[in-house]
C-alpha positions in Angstrom: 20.2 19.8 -21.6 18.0 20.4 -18.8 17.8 23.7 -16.3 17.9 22.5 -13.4 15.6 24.2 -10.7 17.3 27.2 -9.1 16.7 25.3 -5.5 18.5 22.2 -7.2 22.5 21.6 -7.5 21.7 18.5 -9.9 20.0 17.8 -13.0 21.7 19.5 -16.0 23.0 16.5 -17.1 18.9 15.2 -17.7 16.8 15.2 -20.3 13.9 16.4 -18.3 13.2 17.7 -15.1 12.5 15.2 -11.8 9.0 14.7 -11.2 7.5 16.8 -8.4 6.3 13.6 -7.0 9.6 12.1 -7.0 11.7 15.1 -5.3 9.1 15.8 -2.7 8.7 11.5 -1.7 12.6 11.8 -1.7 13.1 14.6 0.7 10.2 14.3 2.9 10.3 15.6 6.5 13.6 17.1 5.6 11.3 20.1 4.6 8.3 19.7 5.7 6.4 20.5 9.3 4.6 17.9 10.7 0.5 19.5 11.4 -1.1 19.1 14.7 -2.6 15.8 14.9 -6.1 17.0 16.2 -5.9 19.5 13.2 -6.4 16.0 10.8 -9.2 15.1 13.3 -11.2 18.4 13.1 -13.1 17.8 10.0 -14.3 14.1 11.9 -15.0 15.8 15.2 -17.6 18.4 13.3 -18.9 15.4 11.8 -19.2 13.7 14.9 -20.7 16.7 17.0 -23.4 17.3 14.2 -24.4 13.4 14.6 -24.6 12.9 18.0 -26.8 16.4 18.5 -29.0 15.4 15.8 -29.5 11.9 18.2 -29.9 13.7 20.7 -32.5 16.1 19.4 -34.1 13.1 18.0 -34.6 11.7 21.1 -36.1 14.5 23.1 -33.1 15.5 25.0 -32.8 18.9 23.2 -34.7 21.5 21.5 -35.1 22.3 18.0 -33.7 25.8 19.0 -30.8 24.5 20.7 -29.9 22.0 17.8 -30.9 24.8 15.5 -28.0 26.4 17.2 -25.5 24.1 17.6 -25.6 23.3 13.7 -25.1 26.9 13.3 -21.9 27.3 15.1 -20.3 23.7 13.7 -21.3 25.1 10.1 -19.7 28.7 11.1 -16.7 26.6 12.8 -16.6 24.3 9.3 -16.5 27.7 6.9 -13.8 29.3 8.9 -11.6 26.6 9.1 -11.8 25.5 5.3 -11.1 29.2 4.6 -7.9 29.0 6.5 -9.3 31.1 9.7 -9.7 28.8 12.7 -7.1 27.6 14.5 -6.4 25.6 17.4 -6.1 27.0 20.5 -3.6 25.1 22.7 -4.8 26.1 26.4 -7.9 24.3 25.1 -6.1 21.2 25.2 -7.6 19.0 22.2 -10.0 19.5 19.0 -13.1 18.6 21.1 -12.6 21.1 23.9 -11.9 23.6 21.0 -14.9 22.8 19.1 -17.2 22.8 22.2 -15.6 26.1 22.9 -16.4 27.6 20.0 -20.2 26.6 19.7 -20.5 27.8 23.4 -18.9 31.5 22.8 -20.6 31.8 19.5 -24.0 30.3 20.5 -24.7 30.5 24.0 -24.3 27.9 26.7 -27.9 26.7 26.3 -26.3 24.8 23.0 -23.2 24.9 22.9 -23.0 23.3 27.4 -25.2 20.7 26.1 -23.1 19.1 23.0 -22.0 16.5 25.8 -24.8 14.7 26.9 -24.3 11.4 26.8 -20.5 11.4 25.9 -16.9 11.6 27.0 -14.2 12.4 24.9 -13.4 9.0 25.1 -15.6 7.8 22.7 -15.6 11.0 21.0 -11.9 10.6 20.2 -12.4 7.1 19.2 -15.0 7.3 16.9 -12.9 10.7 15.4 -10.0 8.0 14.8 -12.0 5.6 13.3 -13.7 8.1 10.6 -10.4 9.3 9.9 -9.0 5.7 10.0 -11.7 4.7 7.2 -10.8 7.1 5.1 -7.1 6.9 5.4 -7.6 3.4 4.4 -10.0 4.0 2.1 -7.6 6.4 -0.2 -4.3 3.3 0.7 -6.8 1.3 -1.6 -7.3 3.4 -4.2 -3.6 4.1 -4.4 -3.1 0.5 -4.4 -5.4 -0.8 -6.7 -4.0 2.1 -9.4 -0.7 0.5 -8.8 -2.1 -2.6 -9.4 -3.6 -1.8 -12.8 -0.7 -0.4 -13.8 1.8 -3.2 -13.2 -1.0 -5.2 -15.0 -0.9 -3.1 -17.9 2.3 -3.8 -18.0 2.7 -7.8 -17.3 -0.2 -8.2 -20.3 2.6 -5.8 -22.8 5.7 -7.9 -21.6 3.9 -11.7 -20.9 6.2 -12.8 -23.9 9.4 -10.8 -23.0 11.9 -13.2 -21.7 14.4 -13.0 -18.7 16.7 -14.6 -15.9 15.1 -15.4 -12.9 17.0 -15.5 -9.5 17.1 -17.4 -6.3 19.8 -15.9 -3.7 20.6 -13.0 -5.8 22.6 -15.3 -8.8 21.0 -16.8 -12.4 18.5 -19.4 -11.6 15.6 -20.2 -14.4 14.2 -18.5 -17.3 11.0 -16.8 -17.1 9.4 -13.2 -18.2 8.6 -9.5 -17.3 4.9 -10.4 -17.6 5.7 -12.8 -15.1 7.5 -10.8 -12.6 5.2 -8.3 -12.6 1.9 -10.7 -12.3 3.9 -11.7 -8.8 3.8 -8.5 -7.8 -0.2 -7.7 -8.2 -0.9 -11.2 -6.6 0.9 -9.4 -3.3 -1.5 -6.1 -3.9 -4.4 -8.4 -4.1 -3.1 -10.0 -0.3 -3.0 -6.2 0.6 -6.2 -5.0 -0.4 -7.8 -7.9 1.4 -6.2 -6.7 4.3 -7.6 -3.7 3.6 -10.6 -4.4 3.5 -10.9 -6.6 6.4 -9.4 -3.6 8.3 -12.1 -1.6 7.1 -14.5 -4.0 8.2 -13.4 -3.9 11.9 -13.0 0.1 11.8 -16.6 0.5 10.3 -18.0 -0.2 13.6 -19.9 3.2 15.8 -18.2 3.2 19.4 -19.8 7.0 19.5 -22.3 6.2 22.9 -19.7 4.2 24.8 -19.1 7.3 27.1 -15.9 7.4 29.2 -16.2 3.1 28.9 -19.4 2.3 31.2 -22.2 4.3 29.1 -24.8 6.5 30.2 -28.1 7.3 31.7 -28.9 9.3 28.6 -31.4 7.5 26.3 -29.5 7.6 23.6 -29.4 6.0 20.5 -26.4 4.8 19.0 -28.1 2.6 16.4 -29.1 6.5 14.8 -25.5 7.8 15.0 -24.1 4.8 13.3 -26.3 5.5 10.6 -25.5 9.2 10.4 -21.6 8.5 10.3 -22.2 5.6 7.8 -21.0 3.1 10.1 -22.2 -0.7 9.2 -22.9 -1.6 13.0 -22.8 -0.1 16.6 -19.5 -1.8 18.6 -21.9 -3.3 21.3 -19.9 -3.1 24.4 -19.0 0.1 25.8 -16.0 -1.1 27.7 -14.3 -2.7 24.3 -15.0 0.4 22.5 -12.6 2.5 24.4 -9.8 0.0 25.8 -9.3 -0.9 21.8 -8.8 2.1 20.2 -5.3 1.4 19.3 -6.2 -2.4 17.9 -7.9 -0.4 14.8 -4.9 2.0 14.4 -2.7 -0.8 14.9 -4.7 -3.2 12.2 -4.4 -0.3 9.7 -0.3 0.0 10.3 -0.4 -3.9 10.1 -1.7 -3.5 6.4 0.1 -0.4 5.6 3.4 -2.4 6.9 2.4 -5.3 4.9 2.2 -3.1 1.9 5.1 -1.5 2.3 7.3 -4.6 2.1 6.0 -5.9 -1.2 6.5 -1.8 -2.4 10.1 -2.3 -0.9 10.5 -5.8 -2.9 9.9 -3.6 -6.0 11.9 -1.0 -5.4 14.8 -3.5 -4.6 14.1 -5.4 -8.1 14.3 -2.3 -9.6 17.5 -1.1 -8.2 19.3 -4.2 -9.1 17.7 -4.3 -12.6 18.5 -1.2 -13.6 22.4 -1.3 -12.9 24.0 -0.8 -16.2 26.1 -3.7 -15.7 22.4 -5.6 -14.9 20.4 -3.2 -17.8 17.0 -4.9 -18.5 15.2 -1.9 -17.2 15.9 1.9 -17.6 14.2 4.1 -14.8 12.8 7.5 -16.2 14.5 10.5 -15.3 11.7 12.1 -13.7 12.6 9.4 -11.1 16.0 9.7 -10.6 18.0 12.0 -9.0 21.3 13.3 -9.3 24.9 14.5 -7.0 26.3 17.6 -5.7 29.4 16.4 -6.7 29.2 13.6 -9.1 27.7 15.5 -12.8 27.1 11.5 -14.3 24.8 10.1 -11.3 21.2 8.9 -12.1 20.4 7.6 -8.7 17.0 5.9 -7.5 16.6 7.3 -4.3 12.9 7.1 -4.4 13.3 3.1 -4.2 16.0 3.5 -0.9 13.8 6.0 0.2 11.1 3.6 0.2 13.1 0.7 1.3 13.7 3.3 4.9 10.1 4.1 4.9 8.9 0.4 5.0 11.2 -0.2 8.1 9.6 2.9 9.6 6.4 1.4 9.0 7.7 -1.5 11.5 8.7 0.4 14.2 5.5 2.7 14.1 3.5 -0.9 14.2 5.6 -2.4 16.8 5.0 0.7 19.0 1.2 0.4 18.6 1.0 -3.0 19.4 3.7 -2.1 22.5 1.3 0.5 23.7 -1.6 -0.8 24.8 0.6 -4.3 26.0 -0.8 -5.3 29.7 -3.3 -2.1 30.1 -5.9 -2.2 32.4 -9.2 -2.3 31.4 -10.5 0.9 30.8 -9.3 4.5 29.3 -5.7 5.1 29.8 -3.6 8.0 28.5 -1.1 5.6 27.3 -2.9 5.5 24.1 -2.8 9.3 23.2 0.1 8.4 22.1 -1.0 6.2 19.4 -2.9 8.4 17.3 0.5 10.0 16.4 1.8 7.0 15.4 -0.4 6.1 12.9 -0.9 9.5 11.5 3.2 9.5 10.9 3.2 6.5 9.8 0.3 6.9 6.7 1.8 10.1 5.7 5.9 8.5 5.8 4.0 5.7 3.3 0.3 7.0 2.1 2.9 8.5 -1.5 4.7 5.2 -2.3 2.5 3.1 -4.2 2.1 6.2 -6.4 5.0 6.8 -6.8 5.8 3.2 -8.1 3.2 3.4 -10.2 4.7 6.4 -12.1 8.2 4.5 -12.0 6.4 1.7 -13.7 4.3 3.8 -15.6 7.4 5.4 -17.5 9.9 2.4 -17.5 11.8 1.4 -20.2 11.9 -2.3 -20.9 15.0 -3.4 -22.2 13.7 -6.3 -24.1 17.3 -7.3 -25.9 19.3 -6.8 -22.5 16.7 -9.6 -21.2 17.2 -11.9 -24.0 21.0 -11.3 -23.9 21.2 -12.4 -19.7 18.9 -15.3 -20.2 22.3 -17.2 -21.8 24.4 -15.8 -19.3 24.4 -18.4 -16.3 23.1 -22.2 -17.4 19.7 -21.0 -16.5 17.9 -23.7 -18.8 19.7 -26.4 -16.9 16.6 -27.2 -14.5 15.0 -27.3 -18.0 17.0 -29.7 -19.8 17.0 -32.0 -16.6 13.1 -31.6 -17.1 13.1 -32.8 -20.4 15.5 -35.7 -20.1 13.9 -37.4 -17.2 10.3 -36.2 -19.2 11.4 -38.0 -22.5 13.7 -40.8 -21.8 11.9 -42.3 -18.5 15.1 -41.4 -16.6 14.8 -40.9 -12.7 15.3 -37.2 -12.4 18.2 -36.9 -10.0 20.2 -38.5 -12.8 19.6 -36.2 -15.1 20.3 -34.0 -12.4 23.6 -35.1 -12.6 24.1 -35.5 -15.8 23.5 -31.7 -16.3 25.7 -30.9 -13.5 28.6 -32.4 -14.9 27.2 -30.6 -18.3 27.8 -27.1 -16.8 30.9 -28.2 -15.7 32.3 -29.2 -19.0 30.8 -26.0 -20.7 32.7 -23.7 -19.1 34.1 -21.2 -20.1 30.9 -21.0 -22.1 28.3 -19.4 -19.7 25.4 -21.4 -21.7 25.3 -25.5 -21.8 27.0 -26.1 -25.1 25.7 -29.7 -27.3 29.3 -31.4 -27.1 29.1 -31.0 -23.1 25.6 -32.0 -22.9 26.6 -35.1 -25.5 30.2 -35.7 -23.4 27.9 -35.7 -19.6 25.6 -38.0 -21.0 28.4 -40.8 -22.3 30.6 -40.0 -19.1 27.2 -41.0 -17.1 26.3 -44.1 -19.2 23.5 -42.9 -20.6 23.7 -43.8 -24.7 21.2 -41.2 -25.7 21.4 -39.2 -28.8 20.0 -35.9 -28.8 19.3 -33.8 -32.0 20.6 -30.4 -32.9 17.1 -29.9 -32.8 15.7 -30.2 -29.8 18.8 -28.7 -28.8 18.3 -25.7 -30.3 14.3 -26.0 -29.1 15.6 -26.2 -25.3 18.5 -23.3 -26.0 15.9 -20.8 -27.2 14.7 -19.1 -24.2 11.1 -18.4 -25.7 10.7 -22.1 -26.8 11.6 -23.2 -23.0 9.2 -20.9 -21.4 6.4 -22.3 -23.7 6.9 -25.7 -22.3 5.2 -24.4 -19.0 2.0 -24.9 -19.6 0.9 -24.8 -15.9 -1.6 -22.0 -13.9 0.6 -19.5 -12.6 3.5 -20.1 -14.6 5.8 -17.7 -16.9 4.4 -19.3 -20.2 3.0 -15.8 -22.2 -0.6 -17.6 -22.6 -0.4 -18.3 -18.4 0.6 -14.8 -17.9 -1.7 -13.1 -19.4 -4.8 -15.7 -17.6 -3.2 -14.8 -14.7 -3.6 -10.9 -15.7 -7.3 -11.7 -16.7 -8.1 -13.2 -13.3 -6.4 -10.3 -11.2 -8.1 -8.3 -13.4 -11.6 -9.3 -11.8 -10.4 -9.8 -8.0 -9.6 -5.7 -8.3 -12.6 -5.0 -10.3 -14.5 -6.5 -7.2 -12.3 -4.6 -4.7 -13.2 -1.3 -6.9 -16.6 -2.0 -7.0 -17.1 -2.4 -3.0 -14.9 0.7 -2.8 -17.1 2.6 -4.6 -20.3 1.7 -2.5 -18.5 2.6 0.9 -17.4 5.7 -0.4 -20.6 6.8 -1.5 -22.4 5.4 1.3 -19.9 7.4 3.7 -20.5 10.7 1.4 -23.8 10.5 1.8 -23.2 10.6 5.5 -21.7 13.2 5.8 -23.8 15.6 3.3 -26.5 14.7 5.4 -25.2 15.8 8.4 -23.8 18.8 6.9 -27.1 19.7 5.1 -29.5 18.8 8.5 -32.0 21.2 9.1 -35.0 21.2 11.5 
């Protein structure tokens, strides 16, 4: 028996204790505070600040004293706020008023009065976002891809272990876990394209755009897309700042998109775990149990997930309302969005690792799977298949000829020879099938053989489709790893710039 924790009712009755992953998915904002949102965004405003002085100092509109300075109060800024010691002061209105602030009282207003040449906090707070957007997405990838490795792991262990498939919920066809799961990565590998394409339109310096109609500063925004690891400059100022929410809302786009293949999962997984279902046993380090009820092993992280996905929606649905019919030009209206995406990432940034611990740890019930492949004529299509395959028959009589089959099985919930022999007579078809290939087309693994077609349940398709997944993430990892260093680089070379 297991001690519960002392903040917990339930759990006694489990064998271990939940996963602190799983308890803290499942109860959310229940307990926890939601931060400032320009508290996310001060690590990207320093960044920004240091880059655009450094441009500026490159181009003759400061002096090496007053960069010199100006460094020296983002660093100080930087080492009190990673040591828990800076804080934001509200009367200051936002991060970049704050950060300004600081530099100015702590360096003089010959450095600190001059960090806004050449800028609003227009396109200050847009090119914040988008860092911050780039790496958000950046870390939905990883979590992503490490799903999708996992459920591949998986698929290539279980491309032989047999199962019911269903179409509206009831018995349809016979395939396999391997299967099942291989579905599942193909819909990662849809989302990690999205990914990237989103990071491919987020990746682009509007730092220079100004309030939306530039500047008489010569500045040079080729130089602070290079310091901020940006691939290009966003040419026109005016775009730069009245589409600020299009990149939030392209990233909630792909996080929404994610989050309905995570809630197809989590929906499979409910319904396959039912002990009147039983092919799959979720771990107890993701269940969770009653105040009331001693027995329950419940799967709230998969309804929990399920909510979060339509949250995910709404949160899209209100970027893309936003900004609907504004006029050209900066408008307040999209303040407003910044918070959207920020609470949508962190309702959904933990579900695809928590999946990939359910996965991880689930028990495959092999013998239940064999068991509930004869349960429901779900080798009918098959034997259909083989009839019209074999005997030159037009399929929609064989079609029939199976229909009445089922018919005169039952009771039986699997197509018994004397109703398959009686169909075909009562159809006037004088064929004679062997107890043989009966028992061939009865055995659920010799059926799912028969399929020898790309991107079908056969074991040898399954695990070629595993193989080929296998190098469309190995490509996504790889390209991963190159913008991450490139953006790491970056910023140590801000943070280590010295005159």
């Amino acid at each position: 028996m297991t001690t519960p924790s002392p903040s917990q009712v339930w759990g006694s009755h489990l064998s271990r204790p939940p996963a602190e992953q799983n308890v803290q998915f499942c109860a959310g904002r229940d307990v926890r505070a939601l931060p400032m949102a320009d508290e996310a965004l001060l690590p990207y405003d320093l960044w920004t600040n240091r880059a655009h002085s450094i441009m500026l100092h490159q181009q003759g509109l400061i002096t090496d004293e007053q960069l010199s300075r100006m460094l020296a109060g983002l660093r100080e800024l930087e080492g009190l706020h990673e040591s828990g010691k800076f804080f934001l002061d509200p009367e200051k209105e936002d991060v970049h008023i704050n950060v300004e602030a600081f530099v100015t009282e702590t360096q003089g207003t010959d450095a600190g009065g001059r960090m806004h040449i050449g800028r609003s906090r227009n396109d200050q707070s847009s090119c914040d976002l988008r860092l911050w957007l780039r790496d958000r997405g950046l870390e939905l990838a990883v979590s992503c891809h490490q799903l999708a490795e996992a459920l591949l792991e998986q698929a290539e262990r279980y491309a032989d272990a047999v199962m019911p498939g269903f179409t509206h919920y009831q018995p349809a066809m016979i395939t396999t876990w391997g299967h099942w799961l291989c579905a599942y990565v193909q819909g990662l590998v849809r989302d990690l394209e999205r990914l990237r394409l989103t990071l491919q339109l987020v990746n682009r310096n509007p730092l220079g755009a100004v309030a939306s109609f530039g500047t008489s500063w010569p500045i040079d925004r080729n130089f602070t897309a290079e310091l901020l690891a940006f691939d290009r400059v966003d040419t026109n100022t005016l775009d730069c700042i009245v589409s600020r929410w299009e990149h939030e809302a392209q990233l909630a786009h792909a996080a929404a998109m994610l989050m309905n293949h995570l809630s197809i999962m989590a929906q499979d997984l409910i319904i396959l775990s039912l002990p009147y279902t039983g092919m799959v046993t979720i771990n107890e380090a993701f269940v969770t149990g009653s105040s009331i009820m001693p027995q329950k092993k419940n799967p709230d992280f998969a309804e929990v997930l399920k909510s979060k996905a339509s949250l995910a929606h709404g949160y899209l649905v209100s970027l893309m309302g936003i900004q609907k019919g504004g006029f050209s030009g900066y408008n307040r209206d999209t303040q407003a969005t910044k918070y959207l995406i920020m609470d949508l990432l962190r309702e959904c940034e933990e579900a695809p690792g928590v999946l990939r611990g359910v996965f991880e740890t689930l028990t495959v019930n092999r013998a239940r799977m064999q068991e509930q492949c004869r349960v429901g004529f779900m080798n009918s299509v098959d034997w259909a298949d083989h009839l019209a395959r074999t005997h030159n028959l037009p399929f929609r009589e064989c079609y029939h000829v199976l229909a009445l089959a089922v018919r005169l099985s039952a009771p039986e919930t699997e197509i018994t020879y004397q109703a398959l022999e009686q169909a075909l007579q009562e159809s006037g078809h004088d064929l004679t099938l062997s107890l043989e290939e009966f028992e061939h087309l009865a055995n659920p693994s010799s059926l799912i053989a028969e399929r020898q077609h790309s991107g079908s349940p056969a074991p040898d398709s399954v695990r070629e489709q595993v193989a080929e997944l296998r190098v469309a993430l190995s490509q996504f990892q790889a390209e991963g790893i190159v913008l991450q260093q490139h953006i790491d680089e970056a910023r140590q070379r801000c943070r280590e710039y010295r005159i």
